[in-house]
C-alpha positions in Angstrom: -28.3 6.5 17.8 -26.3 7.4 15.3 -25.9 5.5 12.1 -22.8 5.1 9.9 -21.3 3.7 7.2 -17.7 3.2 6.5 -17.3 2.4 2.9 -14.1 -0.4 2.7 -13.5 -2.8 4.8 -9.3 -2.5 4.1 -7.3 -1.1 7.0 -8.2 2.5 6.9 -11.8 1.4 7.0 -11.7 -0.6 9.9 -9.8 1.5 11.7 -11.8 4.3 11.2 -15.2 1.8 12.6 -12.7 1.3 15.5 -12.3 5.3 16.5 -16.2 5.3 15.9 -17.4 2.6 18.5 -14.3 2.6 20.8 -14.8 6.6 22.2 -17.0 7.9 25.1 -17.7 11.0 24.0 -20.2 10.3 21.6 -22.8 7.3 22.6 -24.3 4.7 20.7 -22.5 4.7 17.6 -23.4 2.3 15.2 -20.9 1.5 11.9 -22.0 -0.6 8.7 -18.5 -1.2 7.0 -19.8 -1.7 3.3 -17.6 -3.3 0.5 -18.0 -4.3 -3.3 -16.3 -7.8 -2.0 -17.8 -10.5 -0.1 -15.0 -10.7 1.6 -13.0 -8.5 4.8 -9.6 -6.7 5.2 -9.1 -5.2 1.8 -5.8 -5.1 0.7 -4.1 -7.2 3.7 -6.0 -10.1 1.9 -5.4 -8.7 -1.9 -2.6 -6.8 -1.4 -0.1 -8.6 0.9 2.0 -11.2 -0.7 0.7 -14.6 0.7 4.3 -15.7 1.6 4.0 -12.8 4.4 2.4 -14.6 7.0 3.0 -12.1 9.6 1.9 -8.9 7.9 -1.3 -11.2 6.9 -1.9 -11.8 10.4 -3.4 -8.1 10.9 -6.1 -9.6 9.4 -6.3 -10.6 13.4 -6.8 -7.4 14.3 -9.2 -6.1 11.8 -11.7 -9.1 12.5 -11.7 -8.1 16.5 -13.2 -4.6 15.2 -15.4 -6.2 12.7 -16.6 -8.6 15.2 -17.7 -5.6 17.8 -21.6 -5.6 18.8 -21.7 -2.3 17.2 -19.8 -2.8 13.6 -21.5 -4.7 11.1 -19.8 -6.2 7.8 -21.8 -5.9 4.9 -20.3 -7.5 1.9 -21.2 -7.3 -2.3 -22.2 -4.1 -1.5 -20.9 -2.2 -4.4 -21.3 2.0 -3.7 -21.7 4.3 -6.5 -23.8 2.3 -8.8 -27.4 3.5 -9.7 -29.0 1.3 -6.6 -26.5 3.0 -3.7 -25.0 6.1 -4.8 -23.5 8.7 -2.0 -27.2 10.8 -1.9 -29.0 7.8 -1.4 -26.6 6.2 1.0 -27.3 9.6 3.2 -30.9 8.7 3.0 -30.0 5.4 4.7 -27.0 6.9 7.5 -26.3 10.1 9.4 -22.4 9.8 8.0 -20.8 8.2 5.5 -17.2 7.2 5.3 -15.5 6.0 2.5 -12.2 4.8 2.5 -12.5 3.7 -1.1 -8.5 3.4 -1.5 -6.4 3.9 -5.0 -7.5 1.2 -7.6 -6.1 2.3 -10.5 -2.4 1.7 -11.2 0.1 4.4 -13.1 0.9 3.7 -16.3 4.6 4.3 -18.1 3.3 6.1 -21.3 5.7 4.8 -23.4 5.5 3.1 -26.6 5.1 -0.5 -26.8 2.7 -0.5 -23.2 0.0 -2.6 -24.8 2.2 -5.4 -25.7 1.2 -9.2 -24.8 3.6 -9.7 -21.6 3.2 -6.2 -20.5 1.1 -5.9 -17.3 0.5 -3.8 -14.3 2.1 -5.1 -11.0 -1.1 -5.1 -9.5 -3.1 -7.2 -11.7 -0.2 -9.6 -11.1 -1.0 -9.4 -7.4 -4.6 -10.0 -7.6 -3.9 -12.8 -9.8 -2.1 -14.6 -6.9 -4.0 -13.1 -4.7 -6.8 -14.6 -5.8 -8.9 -11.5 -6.1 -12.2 -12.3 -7.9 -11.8 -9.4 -10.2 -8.4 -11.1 -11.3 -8.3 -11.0 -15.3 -9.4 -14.7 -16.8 -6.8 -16.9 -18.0 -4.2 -15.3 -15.1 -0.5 -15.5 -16.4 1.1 -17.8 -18.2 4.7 -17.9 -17.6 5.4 -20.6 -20.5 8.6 -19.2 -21.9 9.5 -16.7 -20.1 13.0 -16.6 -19.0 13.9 -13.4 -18.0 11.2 -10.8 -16.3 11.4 -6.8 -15.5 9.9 -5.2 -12.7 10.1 -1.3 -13.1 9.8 0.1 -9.7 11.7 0.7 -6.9 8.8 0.1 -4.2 7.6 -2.3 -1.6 5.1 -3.6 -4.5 7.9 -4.2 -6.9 10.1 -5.8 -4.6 6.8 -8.5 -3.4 6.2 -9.0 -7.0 10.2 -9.5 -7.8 10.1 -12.5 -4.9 7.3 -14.1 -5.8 9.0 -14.6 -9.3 11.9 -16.1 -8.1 10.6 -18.2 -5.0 10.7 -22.1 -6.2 7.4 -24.4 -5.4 8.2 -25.4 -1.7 7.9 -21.6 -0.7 4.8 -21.4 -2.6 2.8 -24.8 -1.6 2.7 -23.4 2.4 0.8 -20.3 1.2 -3.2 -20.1 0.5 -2.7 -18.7 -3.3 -5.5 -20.3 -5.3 -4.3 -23.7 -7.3 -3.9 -22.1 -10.9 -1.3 -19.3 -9.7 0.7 -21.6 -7.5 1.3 -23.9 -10.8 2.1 -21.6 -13.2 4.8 -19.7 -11.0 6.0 -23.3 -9.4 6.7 -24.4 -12.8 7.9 -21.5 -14.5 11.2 -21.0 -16.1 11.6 -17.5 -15.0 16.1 -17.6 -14.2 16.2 -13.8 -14.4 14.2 -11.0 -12.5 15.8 -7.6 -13.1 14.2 -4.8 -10.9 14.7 -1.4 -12.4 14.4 2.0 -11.1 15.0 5.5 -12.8 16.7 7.0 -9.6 19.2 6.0 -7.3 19.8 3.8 -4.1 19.2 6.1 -1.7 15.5 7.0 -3.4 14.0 3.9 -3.2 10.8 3.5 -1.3 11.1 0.0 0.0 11.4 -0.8 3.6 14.5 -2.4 4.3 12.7 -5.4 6.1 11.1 -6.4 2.5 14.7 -5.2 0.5 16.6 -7.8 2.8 14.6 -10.6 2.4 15.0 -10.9 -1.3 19.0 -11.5 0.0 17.5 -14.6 2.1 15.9 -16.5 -1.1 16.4 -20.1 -1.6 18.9 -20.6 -4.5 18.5 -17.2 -5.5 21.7 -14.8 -6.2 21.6 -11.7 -5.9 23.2 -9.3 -8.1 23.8 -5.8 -7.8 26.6 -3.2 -9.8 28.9 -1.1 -7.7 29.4 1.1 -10.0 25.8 1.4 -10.9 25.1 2.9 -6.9 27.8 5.0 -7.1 26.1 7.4 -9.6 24.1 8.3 -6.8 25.8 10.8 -4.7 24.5 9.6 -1.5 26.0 6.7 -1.8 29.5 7.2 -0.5 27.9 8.6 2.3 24.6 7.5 3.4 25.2 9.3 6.7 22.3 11.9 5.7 20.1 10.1 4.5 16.7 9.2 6.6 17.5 5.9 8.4 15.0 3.8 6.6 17.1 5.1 3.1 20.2 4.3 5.0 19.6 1.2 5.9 18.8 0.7 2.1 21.7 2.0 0.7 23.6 -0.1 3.8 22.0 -3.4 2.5 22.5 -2.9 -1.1 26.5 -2.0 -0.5 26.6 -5.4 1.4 25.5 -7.0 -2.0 27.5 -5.4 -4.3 30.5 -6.1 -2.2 30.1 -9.8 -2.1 29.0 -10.2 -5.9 26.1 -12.8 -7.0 27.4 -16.3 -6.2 27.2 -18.4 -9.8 26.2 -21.7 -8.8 22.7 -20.6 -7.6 19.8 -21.6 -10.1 17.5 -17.9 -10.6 19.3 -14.7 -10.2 17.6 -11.6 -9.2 19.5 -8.4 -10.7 18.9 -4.9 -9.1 19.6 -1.8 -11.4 19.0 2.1 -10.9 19.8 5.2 -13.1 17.9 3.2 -16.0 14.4 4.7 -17.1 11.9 2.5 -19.5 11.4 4.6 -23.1 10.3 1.7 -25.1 8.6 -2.0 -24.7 10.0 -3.8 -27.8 7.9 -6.6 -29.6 10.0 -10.2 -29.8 9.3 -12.5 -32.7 6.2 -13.6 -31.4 4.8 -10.5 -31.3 4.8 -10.0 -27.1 7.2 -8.1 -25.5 11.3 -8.9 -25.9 12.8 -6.1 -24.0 12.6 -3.1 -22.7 14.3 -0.5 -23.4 15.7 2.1 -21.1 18.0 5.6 -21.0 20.2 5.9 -18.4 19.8 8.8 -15.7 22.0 10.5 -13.5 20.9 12.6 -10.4 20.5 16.1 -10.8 21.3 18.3 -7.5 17.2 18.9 -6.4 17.1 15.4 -6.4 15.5 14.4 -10.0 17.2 12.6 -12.6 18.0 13.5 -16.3 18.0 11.5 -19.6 22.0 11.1 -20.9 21.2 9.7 -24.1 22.6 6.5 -23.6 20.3 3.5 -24.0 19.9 0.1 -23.1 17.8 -3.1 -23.9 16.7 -5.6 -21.2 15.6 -8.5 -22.5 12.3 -10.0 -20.8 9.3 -12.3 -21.9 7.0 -10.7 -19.2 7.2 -6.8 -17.9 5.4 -5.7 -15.0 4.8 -1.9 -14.2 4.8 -1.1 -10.3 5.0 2.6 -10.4 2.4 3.3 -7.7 -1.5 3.9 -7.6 -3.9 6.2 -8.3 -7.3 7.2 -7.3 -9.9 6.5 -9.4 -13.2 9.0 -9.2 -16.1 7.4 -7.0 -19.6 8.8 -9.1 -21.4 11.6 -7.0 -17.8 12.4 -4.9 -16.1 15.4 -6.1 -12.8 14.5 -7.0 -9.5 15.9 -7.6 -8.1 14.4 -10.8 -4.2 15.8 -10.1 -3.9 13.7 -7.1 -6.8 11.3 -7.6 -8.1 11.8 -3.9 -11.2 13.5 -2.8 -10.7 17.3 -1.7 -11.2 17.5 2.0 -10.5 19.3 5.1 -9.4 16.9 8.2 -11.3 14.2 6.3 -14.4 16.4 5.9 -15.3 15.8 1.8 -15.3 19.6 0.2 -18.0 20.5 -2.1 -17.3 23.7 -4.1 -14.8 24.4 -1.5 -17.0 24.1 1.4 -17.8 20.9 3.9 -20.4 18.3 2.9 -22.3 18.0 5.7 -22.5 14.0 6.8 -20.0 13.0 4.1 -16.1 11.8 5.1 -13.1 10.5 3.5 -9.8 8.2 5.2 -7.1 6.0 3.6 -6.0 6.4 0.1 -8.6 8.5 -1.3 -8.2 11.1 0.9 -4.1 11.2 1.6 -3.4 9.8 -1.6 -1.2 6.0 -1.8 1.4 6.8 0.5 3.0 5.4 3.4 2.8 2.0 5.2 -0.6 -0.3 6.4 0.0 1.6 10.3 -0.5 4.8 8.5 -3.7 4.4 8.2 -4.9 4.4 11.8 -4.1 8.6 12.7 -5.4 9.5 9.3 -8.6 7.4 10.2 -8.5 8.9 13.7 -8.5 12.3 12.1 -11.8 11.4 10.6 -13.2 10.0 12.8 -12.5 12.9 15.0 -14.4 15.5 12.5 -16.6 13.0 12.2 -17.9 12.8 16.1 -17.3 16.6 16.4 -20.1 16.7 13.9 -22.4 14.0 15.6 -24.9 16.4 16.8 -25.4 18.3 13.9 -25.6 15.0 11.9 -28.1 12.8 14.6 -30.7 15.9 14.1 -31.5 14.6 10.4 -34.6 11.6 10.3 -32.7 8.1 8.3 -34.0 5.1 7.6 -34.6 2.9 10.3 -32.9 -0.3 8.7 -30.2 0.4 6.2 -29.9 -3.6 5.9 -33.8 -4.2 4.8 -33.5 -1.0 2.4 -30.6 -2.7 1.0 -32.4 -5.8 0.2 -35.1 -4.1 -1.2 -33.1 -2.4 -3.6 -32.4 -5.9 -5.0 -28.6 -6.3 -3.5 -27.3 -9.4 -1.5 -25.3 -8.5 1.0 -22.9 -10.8 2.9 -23.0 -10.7 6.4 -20.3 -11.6 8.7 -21.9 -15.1 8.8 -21.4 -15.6 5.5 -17.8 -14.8 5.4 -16.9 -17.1 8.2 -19.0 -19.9 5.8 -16.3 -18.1 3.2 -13.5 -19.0 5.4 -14.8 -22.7 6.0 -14.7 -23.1 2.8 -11.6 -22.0 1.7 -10.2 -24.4 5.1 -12.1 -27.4 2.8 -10.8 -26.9 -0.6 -7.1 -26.4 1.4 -7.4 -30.0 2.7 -9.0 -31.3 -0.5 -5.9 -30.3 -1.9 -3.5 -31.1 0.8 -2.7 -27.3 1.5 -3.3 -24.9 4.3 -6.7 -22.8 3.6 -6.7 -22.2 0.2 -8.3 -19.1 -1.3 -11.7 -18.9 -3.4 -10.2 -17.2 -6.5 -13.9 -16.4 -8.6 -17.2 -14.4 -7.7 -19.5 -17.3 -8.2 -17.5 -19.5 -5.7 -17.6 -17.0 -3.0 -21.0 -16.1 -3.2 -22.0 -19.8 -3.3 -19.7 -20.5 -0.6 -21.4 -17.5 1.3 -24.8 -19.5 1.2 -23.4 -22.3 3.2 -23.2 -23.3 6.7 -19.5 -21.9 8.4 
């Protein structure tokens, strides 16, 4: 037998388990997927905006693996701590896996950062998300009128809809109670989205570019002359066809102009970089301040020393991820991923022998959810070419008992489906769908309970 565990139980995780156990060439593979939550699928149920029911229905998929006779699901198992760190999780498997993805998010570095009303995109999705880790107190969006995203991804543009979708979008979805009343009943009119390069740069997918177009009661407002700094934009005809299509949809927009008798207005911008948060007279954030760009030939932008403020009452940074050093893993800080050959973690340059990386960590945070399944098949690949090399070394018979004994409490996949039940319950109590557990203490109590 051999014996290993995948750490993260996102996408890249479970599809590595699935290379692992659904292959003939190597027999009797056996896969604990390990993760710091007590609960599955990573960020398809952290990440994903919960007004994108189809995307969230992956989830499908990532149960079937986790439900396999030969995959087990241990979760509030945290890895790199002084109980499991990677030499004694070798002690307890022949490989170990992680697929750890990118928690930290990028910063601006520009004055002002640390302002009350300033926040990172992603703590803004966990907050709706319901992740336990979510900051206490969540967001209050008492007086705010007018919000910048700074971004020009697939994060920014969830993050932009969310703020302008009214309460009957929001009631359908399972975001915990507290989030669903503060953005049902905000006063957000305004949601600017603001990139520092042009149309044809962005690094949304059309799919989620288009739907901010199909918003109840939301205009949407974008300045002709604003795309046309970028020189693609005349003629997108070179341009890869997802930044086509892009440019294609926002040309539709400007063309028609916003319509005026629709309640919330969401404004796109480009050419605008951020330079400076300014303080209102409350103290929190007022605007943000930003130099316009124009494209240089290789594709970058330059400052023109012309500057304008944005006003907003809440800012939100989505300017992509980074890795964040796992102790024990070598790292690389540059590109926050762990050095590697074809998944294989390098030590001092060479192979670690029983040690693997997929997702995130090991690529860095780029492309789409799918992505994930040939880098994990590249692991998984090294990782069975290695299997006979690995099965020769003696592990612990039971990683699950040695688990326990080192004081830990992990849930099992029983005790996520009583998670589940749960969440079904406090949906009706409300009279919602399922309705997610948003704190640590009510999924670990829910964990005890019968599904």
């Amino acid at each position: 037998m051999l014996r290993v565990a995948v750490v993260g139980s996102g996408p890249s995780g479970v599809y590595t388990a699935q290379s692992l156990v659904q292959q003939h060439d190597v027999p009797d593979v056996r896969v604990d997927v390990l993760d710091r939550l007590p609960c599955p699928y990573g960020l398809v149920r952290y990440g994903v905006a919960p007004d994108h029911e189809k995307i969230k229905s992956l989830q499908g998929n990532l149960r079937t693996v986790l439900e396999e006779d030969r995959v087990r699901f241990l979760g509030n198992v945290e890895v790199g701590g002084p109980e499991l760190g990677p030499e004694r999780l070798l002690e307890l498997y022949h490989a170990v896996v992680y697929c750890v993805g990118a928690a930290r998010d990028r910063r601006l570095d520009v004055p002002g950062e640390d302002l009350p009303g300033v926040s990172a995109a992603t703590d803004f999705v966990s907050w709706y998300s319901a992740h336990p880790d979510a900051a206490d107190g969540g967001f209050a969006l008492d007086g705010v009128r007018s919000a910048v995203v700074i971004g020009a991804g697939n994060v920014a543009v969830d993050v932009t809809r969310m703020l302008a979708r009214g309460e009957d979008e929001l009631r359908p979805t399972d975001m915990p109670e507290p989030a669903l009343g503060a953005l049902a009943g905000s006063g957000v009119r305004d949601v600017r989205m603001v990139a520092r390069r042009g149309p044809a740069q962005g690094k949304f997918t059309t799919k989620e570019l288009r739907e901010l177009g199909t918003l109840p009661g939301v205009a949407i407002s974008v300045d002709p002359a604003e795309l046309a700094l970028d020189p693609a934009f005349a003629d997108p005809a070179a341009l890869p066809a997802v930044n086509r299509r892009n440019v294609e949809v926002l040309r539709a927009w400007a063309g028609a102009g916003p319509d005026p008798a629709l309640p919330r207005r969401i404004t796109l911008r480009f050419f605008l970089r951020p330079v400076e948060l300014l303080a209102g007279p409350d103290g929190r954030v007022g605007a943000v301040r930003f130099e316009r760009t124009l494209a240089e030939p290789d594709g970058r932008v330059r400052g023109t020393g012309a500057y304008e403020d944005i006003e907003a009452q809440l800012v939100l940074r989505a300017v992509g991820y980074k890795g964040v050093p796992l102790p024990g893993l070598p790292f690389d800080a540059a590109s926050g991923t762990v050095p590697h050959a074809a998944g294989r973690v390098l030590r001092d340059g060479a192979p670690a022998p029983g040690e693997y990386v997929a997702g995130w960590i090991k690529r860095g945070p780029t492309g789409v959810i799918g992505t994930n399944r040939p880098c994990a098949k590249e692991t998984a690949g090294s990782l069975l070419a290695d299997a006979a090399l690995l099965a020769a070394r003696p592990v612990a018979p039971d990683p699950l008992a040695a688990l326990r004994a080192a004081g830990l409490r992990p849930v099992e996949w029983g005790g996520w489906l009583s998670i589940e039940s749960a969440e079904r319950s406090l949906g009706r109590s409300l009279g919602r769908g399922s309705v997610k557990i948003p704190d640590w203490q009510g999924l670990l109590a829910a964990a005890e309970q019968p599904a």
